[in-house]
N, C-alpha and C positions, 0 to 999 in steps of 0.2 A: 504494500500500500504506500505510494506517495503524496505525503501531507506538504502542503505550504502555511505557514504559518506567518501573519504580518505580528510584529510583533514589537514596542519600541521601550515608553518608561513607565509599562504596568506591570513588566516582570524581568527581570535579568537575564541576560542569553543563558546564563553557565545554570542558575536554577530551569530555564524552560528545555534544557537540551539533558538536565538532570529529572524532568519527568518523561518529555519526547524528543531520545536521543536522535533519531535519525528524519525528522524532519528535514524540510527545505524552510531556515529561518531567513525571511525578509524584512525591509525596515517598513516603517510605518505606512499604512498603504494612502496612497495620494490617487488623483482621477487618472487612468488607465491602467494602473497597476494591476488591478486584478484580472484586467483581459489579457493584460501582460503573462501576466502568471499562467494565463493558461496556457498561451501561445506556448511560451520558451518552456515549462517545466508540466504541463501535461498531468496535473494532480489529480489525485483519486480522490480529494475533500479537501478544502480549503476552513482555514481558520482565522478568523479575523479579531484581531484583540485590539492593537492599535492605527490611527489613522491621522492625518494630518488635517489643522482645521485651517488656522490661518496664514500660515506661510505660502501652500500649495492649496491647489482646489481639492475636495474630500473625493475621495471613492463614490461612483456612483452607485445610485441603488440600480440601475439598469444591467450595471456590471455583474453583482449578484447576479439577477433573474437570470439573466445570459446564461451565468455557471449554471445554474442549475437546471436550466434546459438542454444544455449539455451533458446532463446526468452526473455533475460531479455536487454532493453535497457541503453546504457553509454553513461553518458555524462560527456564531459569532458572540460575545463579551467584552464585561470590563470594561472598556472607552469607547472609542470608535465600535467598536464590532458589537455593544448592548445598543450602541442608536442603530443600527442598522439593521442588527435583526429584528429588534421590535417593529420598525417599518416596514419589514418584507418577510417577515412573518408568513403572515397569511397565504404569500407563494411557495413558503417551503422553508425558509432560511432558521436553522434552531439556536435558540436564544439559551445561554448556559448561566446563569448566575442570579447574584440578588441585585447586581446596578441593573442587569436587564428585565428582572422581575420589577424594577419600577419604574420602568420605561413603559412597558407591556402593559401596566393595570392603568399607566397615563396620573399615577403619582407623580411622576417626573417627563419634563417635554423638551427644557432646554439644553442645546448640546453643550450649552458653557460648564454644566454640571461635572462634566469630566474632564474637561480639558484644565491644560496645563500647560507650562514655560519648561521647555526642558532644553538640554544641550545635543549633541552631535553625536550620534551613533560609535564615533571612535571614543567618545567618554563613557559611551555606557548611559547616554540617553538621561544624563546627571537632570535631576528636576529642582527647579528654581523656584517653585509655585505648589500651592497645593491645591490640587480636584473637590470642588466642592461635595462631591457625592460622599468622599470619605471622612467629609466633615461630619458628616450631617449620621454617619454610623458611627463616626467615634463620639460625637456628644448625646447620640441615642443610648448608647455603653454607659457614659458615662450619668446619665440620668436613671438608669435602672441602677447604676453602681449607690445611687446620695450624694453624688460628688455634688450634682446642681439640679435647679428645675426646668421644665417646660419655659416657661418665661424666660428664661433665660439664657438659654441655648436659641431660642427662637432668636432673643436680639441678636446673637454673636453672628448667628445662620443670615440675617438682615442685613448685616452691616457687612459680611462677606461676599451677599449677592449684589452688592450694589458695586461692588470693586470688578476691573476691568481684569478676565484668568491671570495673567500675567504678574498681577500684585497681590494675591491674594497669598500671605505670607502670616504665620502666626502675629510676628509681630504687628503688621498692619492692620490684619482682622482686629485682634483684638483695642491696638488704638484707637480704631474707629469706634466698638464700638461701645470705648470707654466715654468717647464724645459724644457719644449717643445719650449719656447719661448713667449708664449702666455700674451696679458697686464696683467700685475697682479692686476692694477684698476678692469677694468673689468670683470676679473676674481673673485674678491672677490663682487664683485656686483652680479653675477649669481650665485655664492654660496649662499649667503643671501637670494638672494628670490627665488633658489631654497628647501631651509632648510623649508621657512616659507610656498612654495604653493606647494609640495611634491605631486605629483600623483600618489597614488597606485591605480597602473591597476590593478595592480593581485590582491589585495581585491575587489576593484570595478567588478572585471570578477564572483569572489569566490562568490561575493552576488549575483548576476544578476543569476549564474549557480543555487544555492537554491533558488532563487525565480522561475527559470524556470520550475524544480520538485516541487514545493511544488502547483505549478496552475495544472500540468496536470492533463489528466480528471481520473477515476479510473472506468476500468480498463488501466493501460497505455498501449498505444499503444504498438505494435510487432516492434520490430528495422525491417526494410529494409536491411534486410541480403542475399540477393540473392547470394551467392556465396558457395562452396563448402569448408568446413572444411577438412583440411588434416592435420590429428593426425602425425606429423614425430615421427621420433625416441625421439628427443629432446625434445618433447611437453610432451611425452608419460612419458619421466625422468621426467619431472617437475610434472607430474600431479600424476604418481604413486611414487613418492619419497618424493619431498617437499611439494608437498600440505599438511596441515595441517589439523587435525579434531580435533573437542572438547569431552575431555571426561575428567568426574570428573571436571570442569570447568576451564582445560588447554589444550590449543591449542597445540597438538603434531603433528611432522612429522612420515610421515607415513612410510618411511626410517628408524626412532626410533624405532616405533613399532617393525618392520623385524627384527633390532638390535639386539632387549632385546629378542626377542621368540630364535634367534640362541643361546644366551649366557643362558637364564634361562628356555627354555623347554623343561621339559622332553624327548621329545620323536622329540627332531628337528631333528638328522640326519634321521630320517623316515620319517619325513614330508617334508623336504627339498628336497630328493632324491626325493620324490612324484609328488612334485611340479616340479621338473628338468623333469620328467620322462613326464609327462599329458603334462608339451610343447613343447618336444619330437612327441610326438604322434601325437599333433596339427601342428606338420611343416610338418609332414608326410601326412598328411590331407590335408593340401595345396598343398604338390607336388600332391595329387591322385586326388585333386581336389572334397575331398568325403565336403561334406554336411551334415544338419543335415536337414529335414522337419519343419512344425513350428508344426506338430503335436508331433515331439517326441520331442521336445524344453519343450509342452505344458505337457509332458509325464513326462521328466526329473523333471522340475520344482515341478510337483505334487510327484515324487520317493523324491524330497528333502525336502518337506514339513513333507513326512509322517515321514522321517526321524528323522527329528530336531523336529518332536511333534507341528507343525505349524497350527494351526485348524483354518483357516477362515483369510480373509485378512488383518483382525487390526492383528492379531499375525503374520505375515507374514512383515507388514511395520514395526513391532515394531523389528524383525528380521533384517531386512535392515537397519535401522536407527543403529541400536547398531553397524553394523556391516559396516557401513559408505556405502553404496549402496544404488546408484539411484534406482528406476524400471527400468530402460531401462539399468545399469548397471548388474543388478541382472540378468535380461533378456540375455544379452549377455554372464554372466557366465554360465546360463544353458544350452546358444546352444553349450559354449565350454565342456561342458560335453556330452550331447547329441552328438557332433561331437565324443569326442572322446569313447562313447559309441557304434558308427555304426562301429569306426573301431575297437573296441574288435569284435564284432558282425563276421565281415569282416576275423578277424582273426582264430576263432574260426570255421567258414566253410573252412577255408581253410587248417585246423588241422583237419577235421570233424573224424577221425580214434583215433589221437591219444586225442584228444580236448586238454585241457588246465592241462592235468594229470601232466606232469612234470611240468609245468610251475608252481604251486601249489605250488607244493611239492618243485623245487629249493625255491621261494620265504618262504617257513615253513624254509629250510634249511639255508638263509640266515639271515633269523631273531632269528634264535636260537632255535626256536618251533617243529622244526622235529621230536627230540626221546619222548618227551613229545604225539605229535599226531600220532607218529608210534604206538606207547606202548595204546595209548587207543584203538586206530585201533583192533591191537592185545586182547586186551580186550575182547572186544565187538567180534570179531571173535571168540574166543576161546567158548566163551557164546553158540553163535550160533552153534558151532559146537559139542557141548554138549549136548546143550537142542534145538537139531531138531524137537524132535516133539509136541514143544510149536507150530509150523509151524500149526500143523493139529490140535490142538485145539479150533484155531475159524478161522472162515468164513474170510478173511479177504478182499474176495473179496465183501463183506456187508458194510464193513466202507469206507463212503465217503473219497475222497482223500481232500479235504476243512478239514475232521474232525480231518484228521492225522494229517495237517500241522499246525493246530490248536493247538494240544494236544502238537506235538512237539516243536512250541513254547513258552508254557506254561513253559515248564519241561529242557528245555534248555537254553543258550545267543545266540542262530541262530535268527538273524535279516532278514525279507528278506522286501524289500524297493519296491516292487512292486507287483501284481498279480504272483501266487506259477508259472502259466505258464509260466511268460517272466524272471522270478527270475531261474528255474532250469536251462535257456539256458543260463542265467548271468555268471551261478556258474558253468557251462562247462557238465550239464546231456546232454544224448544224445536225451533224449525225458522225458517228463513230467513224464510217466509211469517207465520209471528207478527210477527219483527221490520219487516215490511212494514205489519203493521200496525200497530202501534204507534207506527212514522215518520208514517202517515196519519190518526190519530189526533192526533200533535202537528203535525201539516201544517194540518189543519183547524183548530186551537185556535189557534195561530200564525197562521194568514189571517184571523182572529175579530177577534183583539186588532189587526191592524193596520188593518180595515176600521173599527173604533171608534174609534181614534185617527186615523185619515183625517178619517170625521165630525166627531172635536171635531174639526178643526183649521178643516173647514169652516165649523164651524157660529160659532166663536168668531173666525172672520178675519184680519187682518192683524195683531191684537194677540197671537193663538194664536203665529202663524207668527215673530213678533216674541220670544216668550216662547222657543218653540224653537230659533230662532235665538242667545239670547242665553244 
């Protein structure tokens, strides 16, 4: 079982790794972290003790639901993780303690209740402040103890909520709230034996929560998620932007990545417009309400294996890992391809005369490739209409059309990503048997130029072959 645990100044590392040695401990969880967590370390339950409020933005409660429609269960206490779960509760999330038992009954609402001033994870998370929540259980202690009354403890509790987490310090609490009016005997009496019998709940919650993971049974149970995940726009920013992945053994945003390829690749405004251009075609999809099948999902998928040189499913997850995709993400890219293959498909019957001729040819024309494939075009024409009757000197209705397309990829860079029959309708032929010809066409031109380059070599000798050679 692989636990993540966020974890920062409600409990000590060397105490939480002395209940749940072999966790994965993190600092205190901030907004994308936990989808993070899932990305890079793939947890079987996730624990959430502490969280950040005001320095960083807080962990979303969206991040939960996510996890646990994922099927990984959260459990959460003690600071950050009793506000959290008390909030998402209801979709699954378990709440471990007595800060989150009064978060839940709606005793307690504010998140200032827990927060605190602490220091920097290389100190050990040193806190400068103290959590109002453990105020409020050590002068509960101490009112069952005689130390003091209700009235009393109410003022100290008063004069501590009114101070900003940051200040809130024995000594300040209580100066306030001797100015409040309050005995100052008694007042230095409930200081005292609140200093010496200090009630931390939130460590006491942070142990009880590692002890609750560290008994479940393996495999852990499925969270109780009955509800429907709805990706907004906002989730969708977090999750395709800030979430993080590990590569080379630092955690980047995925926002970065996009970054650095705009400013250092080669070939970005091509890829960019690409990428503009395929969600284009995909909103277009939506208004026509076109579809993809799951056979041509299962089509596409297999057209992108043969591509990228993908043989078998370890090369295929080793693909997806590298390349930060779930299977069920990778899945979803194929049906976006697949969808927007049915509507080239789509387009291209409804061109059936002129098919995708121009379209071709602007796009050679916009890339700069025009007079470079005009000029070979013309090549290759000029060949043919020379040497016509290479035409009648073999059978050419004898050679399989597999053998041509074979040969032609041998002797070419023409790539074609699937079966020659569903690739010629791809590439805008009108029928397979065009495309047969026009392999036979560049078969003959192709045999032309190599037989005259045979002759010079013959005809120029061992200086030719030396020229070649060198």
């Amino acid at each position: 079982m692989k636990t993540v645990i966020f974890l920062g100044p409600s409990l000590s590392l060397d105490e939480a790794r002395r209940v749940l040695p072999d966790a994965v401990y993190l600092p205190p969880a901030r907004q994308s972290d936990l989808i993070t967590a899932m990305t890079v370390h793939r947890p079987d339950v996730i624990g959430l003790v502490d969280g950040e409020f005001g320095q960083s933005l807080s962990v979303w409660h969206k991040e939960i639901l996510y996890a646990l429609t994922q099927g990984v269960p959260v459990y959460g206490g003690s600071s950050m993780g009793a506000l959290r779960a008390a909030e998402t509760a209801a979709f699954g999330t378990v709440g471990i303690g007595r800060v989150y038992a009064l978060y839940a009954s709606g005793e307690l609402n504010d998140d200032d209740e827990v927060a605190l001033a602490h220091g920097r994870d290389e100190g050990g998370y040193r806190a400068f402040s103290l959590p109002l929540v453990n105020m409020r259980f050590t002068f509960d202690a101490a009112v069952e103890a005689g130390v003091a009354d209700r009235a009393l403890v109410d003022g100290v509790l008063a004069a501590a909520k009114r101070l900003y987490f940051p200040e809130r310090t024995w000594t300040r609490i209580f100066r306030d709230a001797a100015g409040d009016g309050l005995d100052a005997e008694r007042l230095a009496a409930l200081r005292a034996w609140a200093e010496a019998h200090y009630v931390d709940a939130k460590r006491q919650d942070a142990v009880l929560l590692l002890e609750t993971i560290r008994d479940l049974p393996t495999p852990v149970p499925a969270p109780a998620a009955d509800f429907e995940f709805q990706r907004t726009h906002l989730f969708e920013a977090l999750y395709q932007r800030d979430r993080r992945v590990l590569h080379g053994g630092t955690e980047v945003p995925l926002a970065a990545i996009a970054n650095h390829a705009a400013l250092h690749h080669p070939e970005f405004n091509a890829l960019n417009a690409h990428a503009l251009n395929r969600a284009l075609v995909l909103v277009l999809g939506e208004m026509l309400e076109v579809d993809a099948t799951e056979a041509q999902v299962d089509d596409e998928a297999a057209r992108f294996a043969l591509t990228r040189r993908l043989r078998g499913p370890e090369a295929l997850e080793a693909w997806m890992r590298a390349n930060d995709l779930t299977a069920d993400e990778f899945r979803a890219l194929m049906r976006e391809a697949a969808r927007v293959r049915v509507l080239q498909r789509w387009l291209q019957v409804r061109r059936s005369s002129e098919r995708t001729t121009h379209l071709v040819l602007d796009e050679l024309r916009l890339r700069g490739d025009y007079p470079a494939a005009a000029e070979a075009a013309a090549t290759q024409e000029r060949i043919l209409l020379e040497q016509h009757q290479l035409f009648g000197s073999t059978s050419f209705e004898e050679v399989p059309t597999r053998t041509v397309v074979v040969d032609h990829l041998s002797a070419t860079p023409c790539r074609m990503d699937a079966h020659y029959r569903v690739w010629a309708e791809d590439a805008g032929f009108h029928t397979p048997g065009d495309m047969r010809v026009e392999l036979l066409r560049a078969r003959v031109a192709r045999e032309y130029r190599q037989r005259i380059s045979a002759e010079l070599i013959d005809a120029l000798g061992p200086r030719a072959a030396g020229v070649n050679g060198g």
